[in-house]
C-alpha positions in Angstrom: 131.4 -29.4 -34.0 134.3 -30.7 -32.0 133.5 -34.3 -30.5 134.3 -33.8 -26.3 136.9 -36.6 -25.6 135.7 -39.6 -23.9 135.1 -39.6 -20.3 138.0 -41.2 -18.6 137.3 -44.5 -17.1 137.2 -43.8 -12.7 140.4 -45.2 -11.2 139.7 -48.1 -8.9 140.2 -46.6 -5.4 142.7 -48.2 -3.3 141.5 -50.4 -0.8 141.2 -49.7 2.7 143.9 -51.9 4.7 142.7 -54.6 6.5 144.4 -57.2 9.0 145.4 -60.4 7.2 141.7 -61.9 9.1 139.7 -58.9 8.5 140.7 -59.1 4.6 140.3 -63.4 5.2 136.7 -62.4 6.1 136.1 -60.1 3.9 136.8 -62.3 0.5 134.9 -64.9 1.9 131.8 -62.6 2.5 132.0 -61.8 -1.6 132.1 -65.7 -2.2 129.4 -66.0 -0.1 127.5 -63.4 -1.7 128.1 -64.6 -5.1 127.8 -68.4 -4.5 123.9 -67.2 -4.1 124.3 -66.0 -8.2 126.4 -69.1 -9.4 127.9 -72.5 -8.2 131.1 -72.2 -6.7 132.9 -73.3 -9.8 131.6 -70.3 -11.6 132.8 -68.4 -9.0 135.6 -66.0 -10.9 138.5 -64.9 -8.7 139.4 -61.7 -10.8 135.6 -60.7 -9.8 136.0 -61.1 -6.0 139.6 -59.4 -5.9 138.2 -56.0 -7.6 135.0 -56.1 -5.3 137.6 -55.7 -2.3 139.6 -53.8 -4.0 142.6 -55.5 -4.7 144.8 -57.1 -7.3 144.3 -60.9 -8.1 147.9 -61.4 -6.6 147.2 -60.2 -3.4 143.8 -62.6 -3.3 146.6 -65.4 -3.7 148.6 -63.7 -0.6 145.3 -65.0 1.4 144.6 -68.4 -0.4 146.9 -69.8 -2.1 145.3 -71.2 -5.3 141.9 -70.7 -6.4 140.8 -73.7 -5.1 141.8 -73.0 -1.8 139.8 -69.9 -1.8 137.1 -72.2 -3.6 137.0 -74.6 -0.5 137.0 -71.7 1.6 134.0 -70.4 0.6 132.5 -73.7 0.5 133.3 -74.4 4.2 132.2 -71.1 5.2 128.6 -71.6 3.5 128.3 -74.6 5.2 129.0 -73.3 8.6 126.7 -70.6 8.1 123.9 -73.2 7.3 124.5 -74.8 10.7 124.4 -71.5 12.8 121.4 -71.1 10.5 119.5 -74.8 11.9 120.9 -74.4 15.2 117.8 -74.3 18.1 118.2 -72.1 20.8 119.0 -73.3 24.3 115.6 -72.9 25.8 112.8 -75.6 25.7 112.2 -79.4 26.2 113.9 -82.1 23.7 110.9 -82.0 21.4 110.7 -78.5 20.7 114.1 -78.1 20.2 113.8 -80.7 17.7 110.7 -78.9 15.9 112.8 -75.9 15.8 115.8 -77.4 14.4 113.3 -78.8 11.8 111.6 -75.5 10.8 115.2 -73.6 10.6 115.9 -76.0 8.3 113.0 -75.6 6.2 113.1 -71.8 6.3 117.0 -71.8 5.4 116.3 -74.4 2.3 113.4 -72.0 1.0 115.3 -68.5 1.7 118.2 -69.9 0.4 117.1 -72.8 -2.1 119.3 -71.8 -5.2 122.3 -71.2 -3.6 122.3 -74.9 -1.2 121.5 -77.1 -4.2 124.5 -75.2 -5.8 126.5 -75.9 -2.7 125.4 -79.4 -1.9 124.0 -81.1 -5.0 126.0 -79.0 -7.5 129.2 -80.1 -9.0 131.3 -78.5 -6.6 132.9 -82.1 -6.2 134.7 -81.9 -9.6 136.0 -78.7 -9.0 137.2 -78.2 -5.6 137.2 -81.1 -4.2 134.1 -81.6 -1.7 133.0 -84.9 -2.7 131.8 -85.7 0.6 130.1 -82.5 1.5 126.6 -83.0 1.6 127.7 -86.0 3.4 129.6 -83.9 6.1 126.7 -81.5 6.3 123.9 -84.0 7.0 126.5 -85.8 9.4 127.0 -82.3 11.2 123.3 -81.8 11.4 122.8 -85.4 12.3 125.2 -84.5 15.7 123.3 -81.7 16.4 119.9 -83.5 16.4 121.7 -86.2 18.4 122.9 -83.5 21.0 119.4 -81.5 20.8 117.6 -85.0 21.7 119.9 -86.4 24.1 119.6 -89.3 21.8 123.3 -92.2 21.6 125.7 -92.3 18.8 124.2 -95.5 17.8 121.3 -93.5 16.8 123.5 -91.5 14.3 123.0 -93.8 11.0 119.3 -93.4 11.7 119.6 -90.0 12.3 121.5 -89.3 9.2 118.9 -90.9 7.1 116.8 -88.7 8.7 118.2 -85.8 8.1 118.3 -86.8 4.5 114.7 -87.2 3.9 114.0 -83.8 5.9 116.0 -82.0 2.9 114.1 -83.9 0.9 111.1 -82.7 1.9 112.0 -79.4 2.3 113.3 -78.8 -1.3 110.1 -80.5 -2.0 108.0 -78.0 0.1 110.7 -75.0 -1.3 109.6 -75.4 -5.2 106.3 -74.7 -4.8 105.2 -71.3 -4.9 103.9 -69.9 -1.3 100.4 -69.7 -2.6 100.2 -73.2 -3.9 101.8 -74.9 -1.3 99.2 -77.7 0.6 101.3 -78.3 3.5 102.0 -75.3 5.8 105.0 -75.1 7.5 103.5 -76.6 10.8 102.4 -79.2 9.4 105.6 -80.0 7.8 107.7 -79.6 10.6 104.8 -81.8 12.9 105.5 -84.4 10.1 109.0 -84.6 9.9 109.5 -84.9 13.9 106.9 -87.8 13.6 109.1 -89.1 11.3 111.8 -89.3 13.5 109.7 -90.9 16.1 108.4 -93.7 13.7 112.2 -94.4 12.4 113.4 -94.9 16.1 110.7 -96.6 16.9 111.2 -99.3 14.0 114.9 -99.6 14.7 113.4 -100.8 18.5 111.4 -103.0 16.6 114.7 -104.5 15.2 116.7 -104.5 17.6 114.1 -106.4 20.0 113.7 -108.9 17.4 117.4 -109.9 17.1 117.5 -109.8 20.6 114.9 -112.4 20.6 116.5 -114.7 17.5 119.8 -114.4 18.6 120.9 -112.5 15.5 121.9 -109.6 17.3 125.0 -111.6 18.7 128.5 -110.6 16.8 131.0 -107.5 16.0 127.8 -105.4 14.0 124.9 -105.6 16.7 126.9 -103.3 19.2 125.3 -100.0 16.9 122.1 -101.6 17.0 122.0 -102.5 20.1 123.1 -98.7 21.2 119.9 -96.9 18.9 118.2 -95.5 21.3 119.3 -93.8 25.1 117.3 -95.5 27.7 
């Protein structure tokens, strides 16, 4: 009995022609998507190019070098986080603040894998973001300062804040839903206290160099600025 022939292997189709930003936004999208699967370094260029249906030469047409499209994709993720933690408009400086809080939360547990690839990975070494999780939590910092009404001599204390709410959240994240013992509003209730109690300490501080006289010289003007009003 004659063997049939192998089946012929399907031709990739051509790809549909885009606008130079349509096809921008369109190999970001597959970074995006795959930076859930893998840290960016892992992130193979020959993959993304057939996904959209082109060569890996033409990928180069839209980013250079594969860093640049590595950087890309990093930037891109972590603009997505921030529409992600963004409050809306609506409602008083506190629950603006709570909601801020609990987008966060829900963003780290949806998305736990793919941020601690992003921000505590090793994308430093590879494509040089050093200073990302720096940027972030400094970009989320601004936003709580905006969302609170709150001076820019706030942000170091901010930032710190912003720090330990991650913290907690990949904390919170780990655990399976079931056998969490701290539900979401309770978390988010904690970490706004938190807030509150750091503020309140660096008044604490501040007052007390006031009242010694070490508050006096070219560092006290942040301290002095902590809190609006």
């Amino acid at each position: 009995m004659t063997k049939a022939p192998p089946a012929a292997t399907k031709p990739r189709e051509p790809s549909r022609r885009l606008s130079r930003d349509d096809r921008r936004r369109q190999l970001l999208g597959i970074g995006l998507r795959k930076l859930v699967e893998r840290p960016i370094q892992d992130l193979s260029i020959d993959e993304v190019a057939a996904e959209a249906g082109i060569s890996r030469g033409l990928l180069f047409h839209y980013f250079p070098t594969k860093n640049a499209f590595h950087q890309a994709v990093v930037e891109a993720a972590g603009r997505r986080v921030m529409r992600n933690v963004t409050p809306e408009d609506e409602g008083n400086r506190d629950e603006r603040l709570g909601q801020f809080v609990q987008r966060f939360v829900l963003q780290l547990d949806r998305r736990r894998d793919s941020y601690l690839a992003l921000v505590h990975g090793r994308t430093g070494a590879s494509v040089g973001t050093e200073g990302l999780a720096w940027t972030l939590r400094e970009a989320m910092a601004r936003l709580v300062l905006d969302v609170t009404g709150l001076g820019e001599g706030a942000l170091p204390v901010v930032h710190g804040w912003v720090a330990y709410v991650e913290d907690r959240a990949l904390a919170w994240s780990e655990e399976p839903p079931a056998q969490r013992g701290t539900s979401l509003e309770a978390l988010v209730d904690h970490c706004t206290g938190a807030l509150h109690a750091l503020l309140g300490v660096a008044r604490v501080v501040r007052g007390g160099q006031r009242r010694d006289g070490s508050g006096s010289g070219s560092g006290s003007a942040a301290q002095r600025a902590v809190v609006d009003g």
